[in-house]
Steps between C-alpha positions, in 0.01 A plus 500: 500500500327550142268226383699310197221310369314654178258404182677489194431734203280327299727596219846310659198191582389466178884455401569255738158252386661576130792324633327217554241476191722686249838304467577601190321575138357173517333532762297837358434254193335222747330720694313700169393171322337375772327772592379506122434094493269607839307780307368234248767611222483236139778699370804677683822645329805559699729754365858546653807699391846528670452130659185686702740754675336797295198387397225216567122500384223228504229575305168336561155490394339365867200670646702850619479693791275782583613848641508437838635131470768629252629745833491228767634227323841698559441509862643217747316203626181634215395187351192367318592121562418506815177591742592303851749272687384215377509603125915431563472139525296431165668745247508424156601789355821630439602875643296507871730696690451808396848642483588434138425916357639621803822333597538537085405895530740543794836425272370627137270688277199352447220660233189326503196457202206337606148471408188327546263381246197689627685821519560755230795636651812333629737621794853614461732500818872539538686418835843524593699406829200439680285817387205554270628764277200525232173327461235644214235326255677369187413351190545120467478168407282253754781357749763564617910652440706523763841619377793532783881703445776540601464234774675605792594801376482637861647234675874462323663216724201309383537563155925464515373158616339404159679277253557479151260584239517112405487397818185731582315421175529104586289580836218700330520178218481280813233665624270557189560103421363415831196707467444417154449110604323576770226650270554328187122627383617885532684639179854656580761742321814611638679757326886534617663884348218510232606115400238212520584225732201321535204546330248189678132410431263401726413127489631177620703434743751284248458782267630721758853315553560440104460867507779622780718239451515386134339246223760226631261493833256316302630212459564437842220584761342242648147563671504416823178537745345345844249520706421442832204592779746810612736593235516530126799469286522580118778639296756405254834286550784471261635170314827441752731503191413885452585546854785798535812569736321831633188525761333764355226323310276345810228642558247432817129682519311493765152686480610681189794662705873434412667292793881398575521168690811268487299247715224448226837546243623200656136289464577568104816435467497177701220401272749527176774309691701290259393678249739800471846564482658605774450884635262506224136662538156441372328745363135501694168721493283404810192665649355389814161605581384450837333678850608841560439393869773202453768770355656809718635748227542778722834392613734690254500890353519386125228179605744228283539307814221360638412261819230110450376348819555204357817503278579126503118428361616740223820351410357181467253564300710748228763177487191281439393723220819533345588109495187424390540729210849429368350116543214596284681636231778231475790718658569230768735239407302154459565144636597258274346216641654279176853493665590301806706734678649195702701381169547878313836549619610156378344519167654680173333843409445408146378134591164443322241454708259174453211561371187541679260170492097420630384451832456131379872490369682661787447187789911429511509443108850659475617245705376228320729263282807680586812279485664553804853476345409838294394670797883340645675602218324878497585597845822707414227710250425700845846653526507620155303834608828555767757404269397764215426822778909507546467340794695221442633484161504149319892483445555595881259180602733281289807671587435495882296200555620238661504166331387167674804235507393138683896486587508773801876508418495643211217725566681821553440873503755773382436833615698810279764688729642839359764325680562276209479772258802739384467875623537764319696792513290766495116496578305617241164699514205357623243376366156639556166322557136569456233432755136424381576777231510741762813544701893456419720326704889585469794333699702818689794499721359481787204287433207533246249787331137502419330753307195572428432581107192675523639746774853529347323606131274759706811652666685483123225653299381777759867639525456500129222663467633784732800537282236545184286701631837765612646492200134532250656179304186268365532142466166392313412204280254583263181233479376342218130530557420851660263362815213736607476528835172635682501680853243672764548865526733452825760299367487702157604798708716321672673429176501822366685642826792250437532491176805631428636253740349251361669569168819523595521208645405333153102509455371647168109586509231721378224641635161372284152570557411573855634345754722269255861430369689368292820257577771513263822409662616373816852500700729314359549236755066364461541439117277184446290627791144517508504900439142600649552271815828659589354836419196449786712291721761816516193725606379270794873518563550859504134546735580268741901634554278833500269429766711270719832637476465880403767489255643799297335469140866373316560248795173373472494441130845330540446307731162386355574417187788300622351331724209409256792437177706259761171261595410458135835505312630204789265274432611399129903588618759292312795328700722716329330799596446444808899429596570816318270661786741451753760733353279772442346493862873535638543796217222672686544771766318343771458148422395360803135598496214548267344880524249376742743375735487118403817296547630414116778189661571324806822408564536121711844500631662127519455515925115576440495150262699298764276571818205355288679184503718482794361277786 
């Protein structure tokens, strides 16, 4: 019987480590810029075209290879980060494993520049699928250029498995951000088909994040840093009312190396509880520096997830940090230690408060020379807060209370009986009730409706939205002040892609300046709206449908800006309008639901109301 146990070509091995360290064109990107961040590099320039799928090149200007490094730094396992066993568990730099050129080599063409500043002469070298096809002295700058094509080029299930262009581009963004605020001191260009995205200067951390994600950022970071006898924290938190509906803007550090961790998520979030809206997000930049010996990053191909020997130490003291900052900074909501909150609820809102008086003044003097038949004749004063919150209005309290007769004859109740009262004919239609401005009650047949507004507008406008965006009818309302609105270079492309979307649905902007529009009109149905806040509450729409739900790109912009037009247009919704809701949900072709599945009504039938009451 013939032995069926053989070594693998190292061509087909090489392919399957790619599998595992190159994911996609992102991963190239990650793998590049840290290699250049580890060769000492102040400035790097990225330079992609096609989303990455043709073409990606880092540039840097770090201490280059020589001729002999330049050759085995495309071998496996060749690595300069590490000498022995025990180098593994106290790594601080970034690429260690040594299969970055090689797994990269093994699914594209890779040309390499690279020179060192003692030599006169650079090295050339061009590999493809594994093999070095050329390598020969070259002219050059000091550094390095890696440039890689036509990424799996050789391997086409791998490359049918790509996505969009957009989709692509937002990973390499991703991944440049990340580095970018890991080494806020390096300067950074990325270039996207010949088109600057970012163009980033080396300095200051807070410097850094105005930079990638826009001026608005400076008005609310909030340092936030702690120290203790085994771990460091320092970073930058964001005011909670700038938090957003989509997780993309938390960012954890440790050692300089980009982490995901929803346990340490959790310490941060928990921090800002009460302090955000619901399935809202902070945004958070957070370096930890602490023992490589404490931290196992050698448990995942692309290192982002990353094992502590003591995690619940950690989370303690990143919640600590981040209370203690929002405290600092006067985020948390404050005591009022002015009200007794025994006697609030009994009080009116608008009742003036007395006024403040000395140590020497405040020994019972309130109390003094009271006449005790004003504090009798001031009791009912307590109710008047009840009586004017609808509770109990004042003509019901006369109408229906009883009145005190000393003869216990005459002192009689008469209840109303629709008995007693004539019946008409034919019932007429009934009447429909408001809840807390929120929901509408209406009597059916066979017992009663509730509907939800905010649901039943979502499911009215996203239906119309469909229909406007099939038929290339606009529905705009032009504004009366033009409002500028400024965006990082990810969201500005993000615009750009939907544009025409966007305009048929009823936006009007302009592009102006980099990275900048201009607002000029708005649907129809947010007139009176605050134009620049439903313009960036639309895009954290549209991401988070994006990333969560993997819409197609009309869906998605339906649904978000319905969803976002229904939570703001509700609140400030007229009685009138609201009834008129109810036919137009029931004019709809599926009624029933909002686009994400949420019930709009409930309907109660008369048996449901009985068993509540029935003994």
């Amino acid at each position: 019987m013939e032995d069926i146990v053989h070594l693998l070509p190292d061509s087909i091995a090489n392919q399957i480590a790619a599998g595992e360290v190159v994911q996609r064109p992102a991963s190239v990107v990650k793998e590049l810029l840290e290699n250049s961040i580890d060769a000492g590099a102040t400035d790097i320039r990225l330079v992609i075209k096609d989303a990455g799928k043709t073409h990606i090149q880092v540039i840097d200007n770090g201490k280059g290879m020589s001729v002999t490094d330049a050759r085995m730094s495309f071998e496996r396992h060749a690595t300069s980060k590490i000498q022995k066993a025990e180098d593994l568990f106290k790594i601080r730099t970034m690429g260690f494993r040594g299969e970055a050129l090689a797994s990269i080599a093994a699914v594209a063409q890779v040309e390499m520049k690279t020179k060192r500043q003692q030599d006169e002469l650079g090295t050339q070298l061009h590999a493809e699928a594994s093999e070095i096809k050329k390598q020969e002295p070259t002219a050059t700058k000091d550094g390095t250029s890696i440039c890689v094509k036509n990424l799996f080029y050789n391997v086409p299930a791998r490359r049918n498995f790509l996505k969009s262009n957009p989709v692509e581009l937002r990973h390499i963004t991703d991944e440049f951000i990340r580095v970018a605020l890991a080494n806020a001191e390096i300067g950074m260009t990325m270039l996207n088909n010949d088109l600057e995205m970012y163009q980033l200067d080396g300095g200051k951390l807070s410097k850094r994040i105005v930079q990638l994600f826009g001026k608005n950022y400076q008005q609310q970071l909030i340092p936030c840093q702690e120290e203790t006898p085994h771990v460091k924290i320092e970073g930058y938190l964001g005011k909670p009312e700038f938090s957003k509906k989509t997780r993309g803007e938390q960012f954890f550090f440790v050692n300089g190396r980009y982490i995901k961790n929803h346990y340490l998520n959790h310490a941060v979030t928990t921090a800002y509880q009460g302090l955000l809206k619901e399935d809202y997000h902070p945004f958070y930049v957070l370096f930890i520096e602490m023992d490589p010996l404490h931290v196992d990053i050698n448990v995942h191909p692309t290192k982002t997830e990353v094992k502590f020997d003591d995690d619940r130490m950690l989370y303690g003291v990143i919640s600590s940090a981040v209370r203690q900052a929002l405290g600092s900074f006067n985020v948390t909501p404050s005591l009022d230690f002015d009200t007794d909150v025994n006697f609030e609820q009994f009080t009116s809102p608008d009742r003036p408060r007395p006024a403040t008086t000395s140590a020497q003044d405040s020994n019972y003097a309130q109390f003094k020379n009271i006449d005790k038949r004003e504090k009798a004749k001031n009791w009912e004063a307590l109710y008047d807060f009840a009586k004017r919150e609808d509770i109990i209005p004042d003509e019901q309290l006369e109408r229906e209370a009883p009145t005190f007769n000393p003869n216990p004859q005459e002192n009689t109740l008469t209840f109303s009986s629709k008995i007693n009262e004539n019946e008409s004919p034919e019932m007429g239609p009934s009447k429909i009730y408001r809840l807390h401005h929120q929901y509408l009650i209406r009597q059916v047949k066979s017992g009663m409706t509730i509907i939800d507004e905010r649901a039943a507008f979502e499911r009215i406008l996203f239906e119309r939205y469909e229909t406007r965006l099939g038929s290339q009818s606009r529905a705009s309302q032009s504004t009366l002040f033009p409002q500028q609105l400024s965006l990082n270079p990810s969201d500005y492309s993000l615009v750009m892609e939907i544009k025409s979307e966007i305009q048929q649905l009823g936006f009007e902007f302009e592009e102006m300046g980099q990275h900048m529009i201009v607002i000029q009109g708005v649907p129809a149905e947010l007139s009176n709206c605050n134009e620049k806040e439903v313009f960036e509450e639309l895009l954290e729409q549209y991401k988070y449908n994006q990333k969560e739900l993997g819409l197609s790109q009309k869906d998605n912009i339906c649904r978000a800006l319905a969803k976002r037009t229904a939570s703001i247009k509700c609140k400030n919704m007229s009685d009138q309008e609201a009834e008129q809701l109810i036919e137009q949900l029931f004019a709809c072709k599926q009624p029933n639901y909002t686009p994400d599945g949420t019930p709009t009504y409930k309907l109660i039938s008369l048996d449901k109301i009985k068993s509540w009451f029935s003994s």
